[in-house]
C-alpha positions in Angstrom: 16.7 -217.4 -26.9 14.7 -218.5 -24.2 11.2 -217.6 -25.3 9.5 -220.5 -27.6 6.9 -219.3 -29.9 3.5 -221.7 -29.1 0.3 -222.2 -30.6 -3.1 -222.7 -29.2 -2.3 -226.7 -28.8 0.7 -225.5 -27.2 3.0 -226.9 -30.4 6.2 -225.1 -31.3 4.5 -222.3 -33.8 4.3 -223.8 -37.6 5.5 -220.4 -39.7 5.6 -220.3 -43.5 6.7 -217.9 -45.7 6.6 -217.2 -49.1 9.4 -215.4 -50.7 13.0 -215.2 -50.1 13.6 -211.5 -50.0 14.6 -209.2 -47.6 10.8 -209.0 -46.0 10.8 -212.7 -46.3 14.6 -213.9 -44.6 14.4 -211.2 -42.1 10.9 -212.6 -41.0 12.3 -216.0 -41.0 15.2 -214.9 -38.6 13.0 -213.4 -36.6 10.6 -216.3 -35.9 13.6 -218.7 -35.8 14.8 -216.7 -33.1 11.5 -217.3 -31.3 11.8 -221.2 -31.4 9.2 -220.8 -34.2 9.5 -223.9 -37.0 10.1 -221.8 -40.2 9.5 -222.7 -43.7 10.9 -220.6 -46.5 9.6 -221.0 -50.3 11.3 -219.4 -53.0 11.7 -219.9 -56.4 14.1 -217.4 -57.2 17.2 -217.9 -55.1 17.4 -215.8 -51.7 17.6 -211.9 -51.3 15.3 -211.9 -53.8 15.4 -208.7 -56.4 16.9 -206.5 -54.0 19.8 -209.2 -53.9 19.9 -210.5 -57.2 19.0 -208.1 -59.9 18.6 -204.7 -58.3 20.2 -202.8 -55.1 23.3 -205.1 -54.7 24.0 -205.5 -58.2 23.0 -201.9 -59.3 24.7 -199.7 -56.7 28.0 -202.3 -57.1 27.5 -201.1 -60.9 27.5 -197.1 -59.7 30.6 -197.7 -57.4 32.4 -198.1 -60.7 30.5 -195.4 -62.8 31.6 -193.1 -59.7 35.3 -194.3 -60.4 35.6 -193.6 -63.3 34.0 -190.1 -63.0 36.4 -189.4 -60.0 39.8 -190.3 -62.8 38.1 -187.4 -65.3 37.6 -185.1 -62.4 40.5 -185.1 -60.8 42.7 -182.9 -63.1 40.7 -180.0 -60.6 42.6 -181.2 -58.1 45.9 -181.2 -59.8 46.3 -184.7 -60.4 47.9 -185.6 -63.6 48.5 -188.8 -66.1 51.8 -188.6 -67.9 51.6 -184.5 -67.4 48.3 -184.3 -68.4 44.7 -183.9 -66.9 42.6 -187.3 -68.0 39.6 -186.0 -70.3 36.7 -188.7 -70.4 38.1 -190.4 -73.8 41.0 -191.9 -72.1 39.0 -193.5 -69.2 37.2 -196.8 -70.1 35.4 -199.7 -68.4 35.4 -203.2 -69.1 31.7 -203.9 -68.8 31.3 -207.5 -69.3 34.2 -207.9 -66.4 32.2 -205.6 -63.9 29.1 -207.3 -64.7 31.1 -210.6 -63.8 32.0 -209.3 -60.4 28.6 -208.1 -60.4 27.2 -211.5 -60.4 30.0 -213.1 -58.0 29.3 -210.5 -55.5 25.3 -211.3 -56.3 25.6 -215.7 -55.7 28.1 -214.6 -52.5 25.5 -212.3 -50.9 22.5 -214.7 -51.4 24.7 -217.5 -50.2 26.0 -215.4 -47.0 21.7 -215.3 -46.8 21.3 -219.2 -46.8 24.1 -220.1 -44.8 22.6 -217.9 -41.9 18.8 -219.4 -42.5 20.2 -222.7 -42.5 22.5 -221.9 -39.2 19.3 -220.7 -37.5 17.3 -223.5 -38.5 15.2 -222.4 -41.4 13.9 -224.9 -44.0 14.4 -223.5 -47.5 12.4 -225.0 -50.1 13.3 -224.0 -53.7 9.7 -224.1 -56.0 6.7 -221.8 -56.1 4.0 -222.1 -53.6 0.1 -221.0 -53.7 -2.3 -220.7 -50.2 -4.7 -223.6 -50.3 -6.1 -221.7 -47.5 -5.6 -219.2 -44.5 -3.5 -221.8 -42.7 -2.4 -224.1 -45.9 0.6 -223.5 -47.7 1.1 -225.6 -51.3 4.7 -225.9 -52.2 6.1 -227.6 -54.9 9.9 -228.0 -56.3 11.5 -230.0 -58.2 8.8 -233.1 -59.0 7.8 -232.7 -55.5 4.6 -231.2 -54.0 4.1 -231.1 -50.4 0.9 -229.3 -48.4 2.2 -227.5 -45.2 0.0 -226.7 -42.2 1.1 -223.1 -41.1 -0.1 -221.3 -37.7 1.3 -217.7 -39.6 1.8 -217.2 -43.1 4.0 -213.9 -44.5 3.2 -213.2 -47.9 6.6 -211.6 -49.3 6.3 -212.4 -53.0 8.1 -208.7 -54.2 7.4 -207.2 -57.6 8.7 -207.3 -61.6 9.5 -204.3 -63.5 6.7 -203.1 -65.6 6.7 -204.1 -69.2 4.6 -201.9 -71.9 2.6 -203.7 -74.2 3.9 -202.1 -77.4 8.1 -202.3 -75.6 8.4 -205.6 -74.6 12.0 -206.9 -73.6 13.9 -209.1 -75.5 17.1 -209.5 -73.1 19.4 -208.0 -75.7 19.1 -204.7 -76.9 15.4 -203.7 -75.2 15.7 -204.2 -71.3 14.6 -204.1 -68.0 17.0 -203.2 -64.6 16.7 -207.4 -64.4 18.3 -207.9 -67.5 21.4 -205.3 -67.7 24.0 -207.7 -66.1 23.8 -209.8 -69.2 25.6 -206.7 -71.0 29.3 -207.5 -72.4 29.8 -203.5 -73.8 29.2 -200.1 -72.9 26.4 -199.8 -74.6 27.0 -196.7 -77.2 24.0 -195.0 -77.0 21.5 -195.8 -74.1 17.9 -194.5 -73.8 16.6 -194.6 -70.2 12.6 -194.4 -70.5 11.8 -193.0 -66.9 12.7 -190.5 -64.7 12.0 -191.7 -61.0 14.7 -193.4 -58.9 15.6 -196.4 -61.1 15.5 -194.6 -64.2 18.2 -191.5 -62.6 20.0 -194.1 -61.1 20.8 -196.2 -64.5 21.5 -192.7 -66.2 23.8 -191.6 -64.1 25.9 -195.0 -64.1 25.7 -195.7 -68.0 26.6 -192.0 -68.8 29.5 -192.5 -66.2 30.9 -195.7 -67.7 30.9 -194.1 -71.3 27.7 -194.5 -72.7 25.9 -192.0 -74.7 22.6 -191.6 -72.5 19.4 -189.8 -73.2 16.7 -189.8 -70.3 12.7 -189.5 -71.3 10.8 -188.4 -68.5 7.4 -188.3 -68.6 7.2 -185.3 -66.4 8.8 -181.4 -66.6 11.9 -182.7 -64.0 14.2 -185.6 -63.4 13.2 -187.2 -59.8 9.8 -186.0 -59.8 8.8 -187.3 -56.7 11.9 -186.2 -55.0 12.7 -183.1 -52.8 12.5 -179.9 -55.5 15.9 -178.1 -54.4 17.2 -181.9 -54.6 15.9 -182.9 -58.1 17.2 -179.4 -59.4 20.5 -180.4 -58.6 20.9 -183.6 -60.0 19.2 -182.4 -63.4 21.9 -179.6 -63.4 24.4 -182.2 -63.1 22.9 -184.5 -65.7 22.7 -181.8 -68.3 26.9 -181.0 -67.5 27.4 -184.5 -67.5 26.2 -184.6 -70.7 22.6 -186.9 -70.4 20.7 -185.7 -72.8 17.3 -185.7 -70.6 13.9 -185.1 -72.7 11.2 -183.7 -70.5 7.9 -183.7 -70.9 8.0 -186.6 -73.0 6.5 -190.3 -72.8 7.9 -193.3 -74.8 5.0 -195.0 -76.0 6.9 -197.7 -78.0 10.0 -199.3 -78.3 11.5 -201.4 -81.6 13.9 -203.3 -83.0 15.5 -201.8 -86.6 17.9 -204.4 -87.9 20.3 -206.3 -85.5 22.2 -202.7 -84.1 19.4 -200.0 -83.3 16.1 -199.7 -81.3 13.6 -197.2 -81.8 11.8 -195.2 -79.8 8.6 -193.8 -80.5 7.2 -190.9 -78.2 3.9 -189.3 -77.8 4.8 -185.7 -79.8 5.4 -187.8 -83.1 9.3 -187.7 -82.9 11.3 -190.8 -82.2 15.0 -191.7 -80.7 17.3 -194.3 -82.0 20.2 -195.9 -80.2 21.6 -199.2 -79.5 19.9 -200.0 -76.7 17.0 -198.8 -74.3 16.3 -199.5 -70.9 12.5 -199.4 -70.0 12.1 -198.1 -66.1 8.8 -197.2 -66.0 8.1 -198.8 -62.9 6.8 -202.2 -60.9 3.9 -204.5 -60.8 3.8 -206.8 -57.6 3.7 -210.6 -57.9 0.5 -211.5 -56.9 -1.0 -213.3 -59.9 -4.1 -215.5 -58.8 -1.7 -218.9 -59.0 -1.0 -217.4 -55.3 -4.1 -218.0 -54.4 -4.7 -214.7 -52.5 -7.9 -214.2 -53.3 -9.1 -218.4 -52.2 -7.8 -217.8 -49.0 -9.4 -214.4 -48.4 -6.5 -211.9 -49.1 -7.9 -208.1 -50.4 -5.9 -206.9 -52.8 -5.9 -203.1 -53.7 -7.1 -201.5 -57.2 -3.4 -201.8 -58.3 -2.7 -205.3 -57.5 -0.4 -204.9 -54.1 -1.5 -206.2 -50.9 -3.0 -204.6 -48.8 -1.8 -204.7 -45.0 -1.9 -202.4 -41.8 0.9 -201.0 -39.9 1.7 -203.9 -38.5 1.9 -205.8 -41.5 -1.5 -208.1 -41.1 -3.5 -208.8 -43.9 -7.5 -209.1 -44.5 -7.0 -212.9 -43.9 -6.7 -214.2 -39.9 -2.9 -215.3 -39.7 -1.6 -214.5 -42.7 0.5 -211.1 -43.3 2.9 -209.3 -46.3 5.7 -207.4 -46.6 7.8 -205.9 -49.4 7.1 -204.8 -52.7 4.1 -206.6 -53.0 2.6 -204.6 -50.4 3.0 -201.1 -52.5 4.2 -199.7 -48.8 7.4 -197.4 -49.6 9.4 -199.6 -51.9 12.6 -200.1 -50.1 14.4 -202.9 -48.8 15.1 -201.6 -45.3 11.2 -201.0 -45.6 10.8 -204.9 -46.6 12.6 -206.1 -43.8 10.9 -204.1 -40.9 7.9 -205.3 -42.1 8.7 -209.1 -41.9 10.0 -208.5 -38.8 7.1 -206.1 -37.5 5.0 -209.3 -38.7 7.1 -212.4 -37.0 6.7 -210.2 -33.6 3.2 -209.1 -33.8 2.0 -212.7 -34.8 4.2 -214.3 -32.2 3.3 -212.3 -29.4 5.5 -209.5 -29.0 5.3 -205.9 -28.0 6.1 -204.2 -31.6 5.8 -200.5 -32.8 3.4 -200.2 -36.3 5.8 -199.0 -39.3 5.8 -195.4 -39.1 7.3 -194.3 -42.3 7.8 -190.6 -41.4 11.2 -192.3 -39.9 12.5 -194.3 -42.9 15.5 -192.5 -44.4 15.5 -193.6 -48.3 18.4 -192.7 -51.3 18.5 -191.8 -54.9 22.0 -193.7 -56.1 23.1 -190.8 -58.9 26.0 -188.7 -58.8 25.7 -187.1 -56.3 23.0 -189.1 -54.1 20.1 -187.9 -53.1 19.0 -189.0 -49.5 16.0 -187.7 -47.8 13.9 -188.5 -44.1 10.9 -187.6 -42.3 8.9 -184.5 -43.2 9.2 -183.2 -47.1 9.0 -179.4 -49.1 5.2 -180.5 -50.0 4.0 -181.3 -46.5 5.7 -177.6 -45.2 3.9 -175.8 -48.6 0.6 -178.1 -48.5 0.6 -176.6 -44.5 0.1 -180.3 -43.4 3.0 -179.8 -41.0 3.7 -176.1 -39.7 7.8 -176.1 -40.1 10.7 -174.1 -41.4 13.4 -175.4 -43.6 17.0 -173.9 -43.9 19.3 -175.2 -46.4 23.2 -174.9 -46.5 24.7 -175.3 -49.9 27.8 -177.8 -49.4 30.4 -175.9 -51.6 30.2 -173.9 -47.9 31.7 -176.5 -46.1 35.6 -176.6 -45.9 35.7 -180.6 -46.7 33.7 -179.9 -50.0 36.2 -177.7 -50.4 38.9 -179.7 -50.3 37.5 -182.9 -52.3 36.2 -180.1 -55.0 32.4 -181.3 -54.0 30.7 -178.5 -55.8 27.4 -179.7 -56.3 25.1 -180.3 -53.4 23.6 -179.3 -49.8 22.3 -180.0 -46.9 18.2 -179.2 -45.8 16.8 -179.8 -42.4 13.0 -179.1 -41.5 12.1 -178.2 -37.4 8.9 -177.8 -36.3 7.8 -174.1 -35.4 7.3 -173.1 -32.0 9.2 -176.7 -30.2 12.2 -176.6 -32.9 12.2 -180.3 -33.5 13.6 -181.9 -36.4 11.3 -183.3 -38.2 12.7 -183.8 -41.8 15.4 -183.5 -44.1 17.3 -183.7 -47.5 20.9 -184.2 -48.3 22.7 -183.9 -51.8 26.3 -184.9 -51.4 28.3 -188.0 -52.2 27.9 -190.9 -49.9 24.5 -188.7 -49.0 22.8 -192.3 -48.0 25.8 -192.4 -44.9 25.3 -188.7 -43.9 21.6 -189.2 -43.7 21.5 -191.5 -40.9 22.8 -188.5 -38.2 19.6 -186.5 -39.4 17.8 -189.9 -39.3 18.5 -190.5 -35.8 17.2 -186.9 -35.0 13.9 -187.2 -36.7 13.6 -191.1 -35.0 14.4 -189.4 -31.2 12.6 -186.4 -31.7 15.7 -184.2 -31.3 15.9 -180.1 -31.5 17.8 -178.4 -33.7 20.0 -177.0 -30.4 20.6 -180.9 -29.6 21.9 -181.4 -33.1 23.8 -177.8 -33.2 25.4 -179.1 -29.9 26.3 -182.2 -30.9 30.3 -182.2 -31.3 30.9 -182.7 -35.6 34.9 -183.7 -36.6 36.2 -180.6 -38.7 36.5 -180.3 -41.2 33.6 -183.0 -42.1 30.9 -182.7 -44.7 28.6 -183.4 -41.6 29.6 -180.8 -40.0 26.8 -178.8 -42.5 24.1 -180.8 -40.6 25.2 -179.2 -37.2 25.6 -175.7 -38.9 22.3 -176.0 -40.6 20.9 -176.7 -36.9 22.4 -173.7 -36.0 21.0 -171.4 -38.6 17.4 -173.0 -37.4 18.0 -171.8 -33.9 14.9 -169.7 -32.3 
């Protein structure tokens, strides 16, 4: 690229950045691309959680939960082993060779990650790093400690799962979503303690490898913060899948009892035992003082998280944050914008602030859950004057066909202009048929655009046009 990022003294543009994650390596591509001289620290290898101990490793972990669930169902579609339907006794998973692949697939991504830094010209420096100052970086590695001068600094540091005092982890029998791959069985009886997106998502792939899986959720529905129609679904599903999900409950303590079982103790006095239980009961961001946020003049909310504008600055001249240790929608597409929203706002770019009423985010269970724009509670609240139609999928003829009986699809338009503003899809592969409703929300379409819009029949999104077509007028 032609353009070379300057600074005041007219030097090539001095960027560091702090944390190998997706807000992180997508900043440093970014400013490397503008001729910028960028300086990644990590100490955790690159891709950071999203590529090392969550969405890569977890969702590879579901592709094989969905597998196995497709081999039980498909005696509904006539298919047979040896004459006879499959029941879920005969199907089995090898869990300490999936978590193997896991991990290869895991080092291969984060390696695809540093090839292309290094191709681009990025300096990767493997140790922890703290801000001296606004425009001092300290890094240190292995016995090696080296002060850089930086003209931007992107704070992209990420978060840890939460640990409760009285549950802490010991890597073997009580875990976290970080500590999972080190699993060589199917565990026999899993307790999932949480019921948000990490918590469902673990559910639904233990109980479809073969574990025995009870789900505490704190509140009266699995996916609380989810879509109600949506969340409905996938605790039908759940309950025929046979998770055993306890509502209305909170785990206040988990236990060791002898070498086999863990106990759970929760708030009514009654208690769970099983062989192992996996704590998902959310994140805290990694912004302990040793960063030195608060020396180089870095406001940090009541929760810990950083707090940033839309354009991903920070209360400190030159230095800006992305990702999970921002609090700011915790997704990795939502990461990486805002590295790059950063790299071209500090380097003197035209950019557009985040606007999250665009970001199109999914729930991993069977089925997914994948949602964008304008939700249920903004329509009832009468924040945004809409109307919703939703189209159940055992409607559509390819549902049909693949026995998809669980499911649908919801779109939200605006009264009066009929643009679409929202919606919610329950399907399998929902996060791929989201991105057509996606780009409708993003371009400000109508729901005639969308209705006119050729679909391939029979397709499952051929229920997004139809839905368009029931919003009409």
């Amino acid at each position: 690229m032609s353009v070379v990022a300057t600074g005041q003294n007219g030097a090539v543009t001095s960027v560091v950045i702090i944390g190998g994650g997706p807000g992180g390596y997508e900043a440093a591509l970014v400013a490397a691309q503008y001729g910028a001289d960028v300086v990644v620290i990590d100490s955790d290898g690159i891709g950071g959680s999203a590529v090392l101990t969550d969405c890569v490793p977890s969702k590879a972990l579901i592709a094989v939960a969905d597998a196995a669930w497709s081999n039980v169902e498909s005696a509904a579609l006539g298919v047979l082993v040896d004459g006879s339907p499959l029941d879920r006794s005969q199907v089995s998973v090898d869990l300490a060779a999936v978590n193997a692949r896991l991990l290869r697939l895991v080092r291969a991504q984060s390696s695809d990650i540093s090839d292309r830094l290094a191709a681009n010209g990025v300096r990767v420096i493997r140790g922890t790093a703290a801000l001296a100052s606004p425009t001092a970086v300290v890094a240190e590695g292995a016995n090696r400690r080296e002060v850089l001068a930086a003209d931007v600094v992107l704070i992209a540091t990420g978060a840890r799962p939460r640990v409760l005092p009285a549950a802490k982890p010991d890597g073997r029998r009580i875990l976290t979503w970080e500590q999972v791959y080190g699993l060589a069985e199917v565990p026999e009886h899993l307790v999932v303690v949480g019921s948000g997106v990490t918590g469902a998502e673990f559910a639904s792939a233990y109980r479809g490898v073969g574990a025995e899986v009870t789900l505490v959720s704190s509140r009266q529905q699995v996916l609380p913060g989810e879509d109600p129609d949506a969340a409905r679904v996938i605790g039908e599903v759940f309950g025929r899948r046979g998770i055993d999900v306890r509502n209305g409950r909170r785990a206040v303590a988990a236990r060791l009892d002898g070498e086999r079982e863990v106990v759970v103790d929760l708030d009514d006095g009654s208690q769970l035992r099983a062989s192992h239980v996996l704590m998902a009961v959310g994140s805290v961001p990694n912004t302990d003082a040793a960063l030195g946020l608060d020396s180089a003049g870095v406001r940090l909310d009541s929760r810990g998280f950083v707090e940033v504008d839309r354009v991903s600055r920070t209360s400190a001249r030159g230095v800006y944050a992305a990702g999970d240790c921002t609090g700011v929608d915790m997704l990795a597409s939502v990461a990486a914008m805002q590295g790059r929203i950063a790299m071209w706002h500090a380097l003197g770019e035209a950019v557009s602030p985040l606007d999250l009423q665009t970001v199109s985010s999914n729930v991993f269970t069977t089925p997914e859950l994948a949602t964008v724009g304008v939700t249920a509670l903004d329509v009832e609240s009468g924040r945004i004057n809409a109307e919703s139609v939703l189209l159940p999928l055992a409607a559509n003829a390819r549902a049909k066909m693949s026995n998809f009986t669980d499911g649908f699809v919801k779109l939200f338009a605006r009264t009066g202009t009929r643009i679409v503003v929202g919606g919610v899809v329950v399907a399998p592969h929902a996060s791929e048929l989201i991105y057509p409703v996606a780009m409708a929300v993003e371009q400000r379409l109508t729901v005639d655009q969308v209705a006119q819009t050729f679909t391939v029949y029979p397709s499952l999104t051929g229920s997004i046009a139809e839905v368009a077509r029931m919003l009409h007028g």
